[in-house]
N, C-alpha and C positions, 0 to 999 in steps of 0.2 A: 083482556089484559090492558092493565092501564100503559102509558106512554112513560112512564118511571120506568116502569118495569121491564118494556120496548128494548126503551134507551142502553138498560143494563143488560141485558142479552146483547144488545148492537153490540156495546162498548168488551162485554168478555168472551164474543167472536174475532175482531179485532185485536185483542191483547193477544189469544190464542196465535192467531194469522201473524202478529209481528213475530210472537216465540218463535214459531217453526219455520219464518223469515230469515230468522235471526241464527239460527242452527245451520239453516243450509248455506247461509252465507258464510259462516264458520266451515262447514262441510267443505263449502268451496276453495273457500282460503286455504285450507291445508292442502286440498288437492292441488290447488296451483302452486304450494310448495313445495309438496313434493315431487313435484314433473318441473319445474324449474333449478330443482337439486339433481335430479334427473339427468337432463338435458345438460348442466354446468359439468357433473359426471363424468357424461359419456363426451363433452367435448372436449375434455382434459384428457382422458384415457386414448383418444384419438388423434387430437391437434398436439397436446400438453405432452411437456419433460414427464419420461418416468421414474426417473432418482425421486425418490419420497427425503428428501432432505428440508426441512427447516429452515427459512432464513433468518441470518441472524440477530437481526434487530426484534427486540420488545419481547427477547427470554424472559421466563419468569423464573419464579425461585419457589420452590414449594416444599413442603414438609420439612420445616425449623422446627421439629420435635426436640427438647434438648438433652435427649437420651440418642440422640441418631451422631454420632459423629461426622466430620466433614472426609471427604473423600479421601483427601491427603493427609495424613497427620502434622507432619514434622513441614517446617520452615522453608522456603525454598526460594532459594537466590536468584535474584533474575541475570543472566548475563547477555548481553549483546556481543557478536561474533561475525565475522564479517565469513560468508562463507567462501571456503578457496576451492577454483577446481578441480577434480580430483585428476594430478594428472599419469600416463603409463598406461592408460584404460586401452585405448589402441595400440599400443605397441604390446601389451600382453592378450588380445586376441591376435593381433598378427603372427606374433611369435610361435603358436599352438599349428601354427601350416608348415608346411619344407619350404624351403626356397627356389623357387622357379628363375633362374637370372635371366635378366633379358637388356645384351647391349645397345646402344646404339653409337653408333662408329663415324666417323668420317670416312668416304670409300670414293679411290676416283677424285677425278675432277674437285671434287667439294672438298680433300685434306690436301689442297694447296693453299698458300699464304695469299691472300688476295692481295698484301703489295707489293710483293718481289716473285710471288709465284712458284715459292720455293715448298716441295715437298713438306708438310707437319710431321713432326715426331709426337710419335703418344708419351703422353708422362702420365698417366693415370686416370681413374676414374673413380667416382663416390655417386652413393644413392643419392637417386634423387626424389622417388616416392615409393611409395608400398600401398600395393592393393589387392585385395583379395578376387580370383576370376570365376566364373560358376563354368563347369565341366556338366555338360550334359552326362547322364545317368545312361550306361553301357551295357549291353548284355554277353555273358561268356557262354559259350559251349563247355560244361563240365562232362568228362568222361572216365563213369569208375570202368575199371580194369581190375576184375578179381586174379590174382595169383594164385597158383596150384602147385602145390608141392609134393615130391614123392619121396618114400621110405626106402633106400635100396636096398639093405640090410632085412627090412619086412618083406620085401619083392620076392629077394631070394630064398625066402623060407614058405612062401604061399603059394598056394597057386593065380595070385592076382596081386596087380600091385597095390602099395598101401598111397592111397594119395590125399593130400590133406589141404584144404583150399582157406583163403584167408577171409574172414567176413568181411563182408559189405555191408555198410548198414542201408536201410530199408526208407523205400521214399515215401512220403504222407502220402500221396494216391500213385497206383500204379500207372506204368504207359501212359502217364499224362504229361503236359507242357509244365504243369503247375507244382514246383518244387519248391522246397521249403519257403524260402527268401523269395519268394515270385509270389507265393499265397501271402504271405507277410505283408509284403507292402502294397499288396491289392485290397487288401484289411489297415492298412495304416491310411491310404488315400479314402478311402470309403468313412470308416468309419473315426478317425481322427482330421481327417483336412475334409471329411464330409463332399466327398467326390464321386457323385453318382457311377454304378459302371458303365454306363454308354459315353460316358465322358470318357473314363480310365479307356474304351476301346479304342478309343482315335488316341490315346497316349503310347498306350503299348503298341500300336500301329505304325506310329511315330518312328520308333524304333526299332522295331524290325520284327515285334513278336507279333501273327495275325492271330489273339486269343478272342473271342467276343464275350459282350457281357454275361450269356447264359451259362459261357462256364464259367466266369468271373463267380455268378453263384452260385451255382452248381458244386465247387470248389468250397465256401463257407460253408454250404449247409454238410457236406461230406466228410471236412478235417472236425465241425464241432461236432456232427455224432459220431463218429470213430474217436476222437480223442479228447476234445476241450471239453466235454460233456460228463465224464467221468472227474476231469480236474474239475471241472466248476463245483458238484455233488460235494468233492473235496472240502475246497471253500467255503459251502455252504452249510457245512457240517463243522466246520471251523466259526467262521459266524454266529452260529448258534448257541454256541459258547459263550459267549462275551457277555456281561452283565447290562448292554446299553446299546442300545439302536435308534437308529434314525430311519425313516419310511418316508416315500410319498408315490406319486402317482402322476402319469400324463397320459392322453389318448394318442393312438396311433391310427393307420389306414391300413388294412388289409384285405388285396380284391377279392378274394374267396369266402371272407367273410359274408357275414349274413346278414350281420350288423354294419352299423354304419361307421362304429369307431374301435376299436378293440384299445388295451390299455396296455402301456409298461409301468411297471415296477419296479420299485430299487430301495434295498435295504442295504444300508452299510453302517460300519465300526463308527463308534466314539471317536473324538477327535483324538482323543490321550491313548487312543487303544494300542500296543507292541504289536499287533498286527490287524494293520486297517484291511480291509477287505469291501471291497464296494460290489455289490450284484445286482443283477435286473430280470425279473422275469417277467416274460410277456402271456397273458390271458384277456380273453375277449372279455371278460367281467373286469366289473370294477366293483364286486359286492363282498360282502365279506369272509367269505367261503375261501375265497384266493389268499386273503393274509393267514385266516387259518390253515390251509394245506401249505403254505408255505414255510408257516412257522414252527407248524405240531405243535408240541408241548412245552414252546420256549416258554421262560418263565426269565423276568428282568422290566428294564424300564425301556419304552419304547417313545422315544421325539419325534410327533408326530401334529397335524394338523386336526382340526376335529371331525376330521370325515368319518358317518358312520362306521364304517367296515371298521376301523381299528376302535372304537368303542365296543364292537362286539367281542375283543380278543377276551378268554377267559385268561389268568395267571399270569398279568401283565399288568404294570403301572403305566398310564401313558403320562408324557412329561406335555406343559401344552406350550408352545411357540408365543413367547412374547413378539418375537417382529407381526406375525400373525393379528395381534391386538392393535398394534402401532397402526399397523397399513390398515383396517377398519377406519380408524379414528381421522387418518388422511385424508382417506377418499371422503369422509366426512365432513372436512374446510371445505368452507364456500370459498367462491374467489376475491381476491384481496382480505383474506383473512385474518381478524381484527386479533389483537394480543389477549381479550379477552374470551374466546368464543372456546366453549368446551370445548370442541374436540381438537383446538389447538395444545390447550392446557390438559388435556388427556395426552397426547403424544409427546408435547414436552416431559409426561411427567414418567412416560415409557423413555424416552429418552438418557434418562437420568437416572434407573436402571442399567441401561446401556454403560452409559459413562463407570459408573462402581464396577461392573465385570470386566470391564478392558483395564481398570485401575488394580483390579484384583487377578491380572491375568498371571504373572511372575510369582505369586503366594503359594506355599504350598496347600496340601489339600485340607488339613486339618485348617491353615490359616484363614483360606476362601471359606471355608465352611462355616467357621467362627465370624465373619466378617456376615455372610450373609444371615447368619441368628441374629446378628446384635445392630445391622443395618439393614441389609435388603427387607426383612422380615417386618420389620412395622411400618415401613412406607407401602410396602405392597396390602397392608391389612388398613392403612391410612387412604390408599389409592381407592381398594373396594369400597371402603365406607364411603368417600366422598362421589363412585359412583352411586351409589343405593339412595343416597340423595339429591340425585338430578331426575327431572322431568320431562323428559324429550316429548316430541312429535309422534304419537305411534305410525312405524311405518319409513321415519326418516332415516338415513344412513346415520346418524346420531343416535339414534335409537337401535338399529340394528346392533352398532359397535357396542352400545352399555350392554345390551341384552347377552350378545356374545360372550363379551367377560365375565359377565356375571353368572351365564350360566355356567362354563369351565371354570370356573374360579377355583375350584381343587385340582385341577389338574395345571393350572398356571404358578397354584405354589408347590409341584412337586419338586422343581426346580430346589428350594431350601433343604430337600434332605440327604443330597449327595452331592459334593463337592465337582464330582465329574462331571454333571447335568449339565447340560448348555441350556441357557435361558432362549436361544429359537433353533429352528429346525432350517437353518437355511444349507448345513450342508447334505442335506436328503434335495434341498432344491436347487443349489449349484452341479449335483450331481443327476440329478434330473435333464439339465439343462441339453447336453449332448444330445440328447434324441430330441428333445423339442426344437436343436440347429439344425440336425440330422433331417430329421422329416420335413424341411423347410428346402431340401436340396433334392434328398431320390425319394420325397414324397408318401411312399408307400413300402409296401412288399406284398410279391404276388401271392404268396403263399405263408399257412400257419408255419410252416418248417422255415421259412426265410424268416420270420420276423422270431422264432424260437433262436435260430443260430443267432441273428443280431442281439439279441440279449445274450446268448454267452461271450460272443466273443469281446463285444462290448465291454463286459465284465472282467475279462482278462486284461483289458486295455487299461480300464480305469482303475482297477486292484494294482497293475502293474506302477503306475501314475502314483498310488500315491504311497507306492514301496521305494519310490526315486529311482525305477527301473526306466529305461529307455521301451516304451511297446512294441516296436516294430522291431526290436533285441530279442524282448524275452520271448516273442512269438516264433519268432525264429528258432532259436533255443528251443521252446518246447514241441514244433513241426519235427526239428530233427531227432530230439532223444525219446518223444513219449511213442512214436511207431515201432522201437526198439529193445521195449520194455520184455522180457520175457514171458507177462502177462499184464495182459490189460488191469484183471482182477483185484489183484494185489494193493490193496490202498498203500502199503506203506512204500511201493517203488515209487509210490505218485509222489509222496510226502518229500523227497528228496530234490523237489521241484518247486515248491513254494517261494514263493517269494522274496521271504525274509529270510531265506537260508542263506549263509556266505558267499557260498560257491556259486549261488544265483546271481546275488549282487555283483562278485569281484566280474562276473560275465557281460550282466545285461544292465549294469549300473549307469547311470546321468553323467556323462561326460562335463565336469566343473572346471573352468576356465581360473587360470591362474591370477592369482590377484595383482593390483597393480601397486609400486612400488613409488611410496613418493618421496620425494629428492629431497633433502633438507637443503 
């Protein structure tokens, strides 16, 4: 081999060795990007604000399509107005108590004149403040007393007398402490003020009842399978009605379990729905099997996130959560995040979305609907295109977010074909929220029957909530009349119990504070 020839082997071993130099050093480079986007991540998510808010310097402006109209139409005046306090605000919550009077006097020694010594005569007296006092919480000894009454006219034609007794109505568990209004508000502390029962046992202790925690729930899981359990099927059968749902999911703790986390569930009504209805059912799965036994054969549009199991639903449209796309694109900013860096300019452009639905919120439905054909419609068909033209990192949370979108990209514009849709799913995840504060306080449940009752009675609580029911009312209310039902069976005695019926509201309805009155 001559030494040309050497030389040329040396030298296209070496070119080789730089290429594959050169590649790993690339290799490298991305990897230390991506564990430095990493690391920025998860110290934001830990140290960092979690408000996913924008600030507001260096907005940009995007899609001057000149077929898209501006948000606003018409003209609008600016005025400056000095704001005035609103006043009465306190003297119409005052007003709403009785009047407790409380003197104080000169008595003795103290209503003499200190310079002549002479007895004071009273001439009068005026308020001089108003305050409201907090009355610790009381307990009564109630005692029914049935009446018996007798026939004398029957008597003396029988051979026995005719005697005829007056009903009593019937206590949610027998021979127990735990009556109606006592099970209530050990369900309003538990499960609305999120008040463990070994807490509530030093409460009711307090006051004179020695009840412990085991009947504390012993008590939920007995009144919801005797009673709240036939109303929730109710519910749920109502629910299933509705042409529009919202879903999601959290994990919970359960010691019996076998797994390490079991889940809650909760589907409820469209925001527009004439009867909202919120529910939660608990199963150890999170797979899809549980949406479908849950749902049967619903057939409607379902807001939802993209977790497999609700892809499996057959005879359902899923609508897909634009906040869902936003918060991808967030976690996506690096820190001190420049006006230009995509996934700024991806959330801004979610953003602005946003801004048109709350601009569109007062519109009727045909109106919104019109507005979203002839606006939302091409920015979001504007938005996809200008993702399908970026080139992220594979791997990167930039990359993750385009891929997201772009995969559900049909289920993000389901949103355009009914005016009802909500463009995210955040009231499945505000109403979620209660068990994820919940398990943050009694942590777990010993047993599948304990975390079964907490989904129902949960469900009563928050159906009630957003009937403008008072829940420690309407629980009350239905402790006392659904034991008294002539049969359990019967759906339609149930029906006269719903929520949005009259006679429910004029009972268990939100106590509204008079407005205040301002003085010209």
């Amino acid at each position: 081999m001559s030494p040309e020839e050497t030389l040329l082997k040396i030298n296209e071993a070496q070119v080789k060795q730089i290429e594959q130099l050169t590649a790993q050093l690339a290799q490298q480079a991305n990897e230390l990007t991506l564990l430095r986007e990493q690391v920025a991540y998860l110290t934001q998510k830990i140290f960092g604000k979690s408000k996913e808010t924008l600030p507001p310097d260096h907005q940009l402006t995007f899609f001057d399509a000149p077929e898209a109209p501006p948000i606003v139409e018409e003209d609008i005046e600016e005025v400056t107005a000095k704001r005035k306090k609103t006043k009465g605000r306190k003297k119409a919550i005052l007003d709403q108590f009785p009047e407790q009077p409380v003197h104080h006097r000169l008595e003795g020694e103290a209503c003499t004149c200190p310079t002549c010594e002479a007895t004071l005569d009273a001439i009068g007296s005026y308020a001089v403040r108003e305050e409201v006092i907090y009355l610790p919480a009381k307990l009564q000894r109630q005692v029914h007393y049935q009446h018996a009454y007798k026939c004398a006219a029957c008597s003396k034609q029988g051979p026995e007398d005719k005697i005829i007794k007056a009903p009593v109505p019937k206590a949610p568990i027998d021979n127990s402490l735990g009556s109606a209004s006592i099970i209530a508000q050990s369900m309003h502390q538990k499960f609305e003020l999120k008040v463990p029962a070994y807490r509530q046992e030093k409460g009711w202790h307090r006051i004179g009842l020695p009840i412990t925690r085991q009947q504390i729930a012993n008590w939920h899981i007995r009144v919801s399978e005797y009673y709240l359990a036939p109303f929730y099927q109710l519910l749920k059968d109502t629910l299933l009605q509705q042409p529009m749902l919202h879903a999601d999911e959290t994990t919970y703790r359960v010691l019996e379990s076998d797994t390490v986390n079991t889940h809650f569930w909760t589907f409820l009504s469209a925001k527009h729905s004439e009867k909202p209805i919120t529910l939660y059912h608990h199963d150890p799965s999170r797979g899809a099997h549980v949406a479908q036994s849950f749902l049967g054969t619903y057939k409607g549009y379902i807001h939802c996130d993209m977790w497999k199991a609700y892809q499996a639903l057959s005879n359902v449209e899923l609508v897909g959560c634009w906040a869902h796309v936003r918060r991808k694109f967030i976690d996506a900013m690096p820190k001190d995040c420049p006006a230009d860096a995509l996934s700024r300019q991806a959330a801004e452009r979610c953003d602005q979305f946003f801004t048109y639905e709350r601009a569109w919120s007062e519109l009727s439905d045909e109106e919104r609907l019109g507005k979203r054909q002839t606006i939302l419609k091409p920015k979001m068909d504007a938005f996809f295109d200008w993702l399908r033209e970026q080139d992220p990192l594979s791997g990167s949370k930039l990359g993750e977010a385009i891929q997201y979108a772009l995969t559900y990209e049909s289920t993000f514009r389901t949103v355009l074909k009914d005016a009802k849709l909500a463009l995210d799913n955040n009231r499945a995840e505000r109403a979620i929220k209660p068990f994820v504060m919940g398990r943050k306080n009694w942590l777990f449940s010993a047993t599948y029957e304990g975390a079964t009752a907490a989904a129902i009675i949960m469900s009563i609580i928050e159906t009630a909530k957003q009937n403008n029911l008072v829940p420690e009312k309407y629980i009350t209310y239905l402790l006392e009349e659904l034991p008294n039902l002539p049969t359990l069976a019967n759906e339609e005695d149930w029906k006269a119990y719903l929520p949005w019926r009259s006679h429910v509201k004029e009972r268990c309805q939100e106590r509204t504070l008079p407005k205040p009155r301002n003085k010209k």
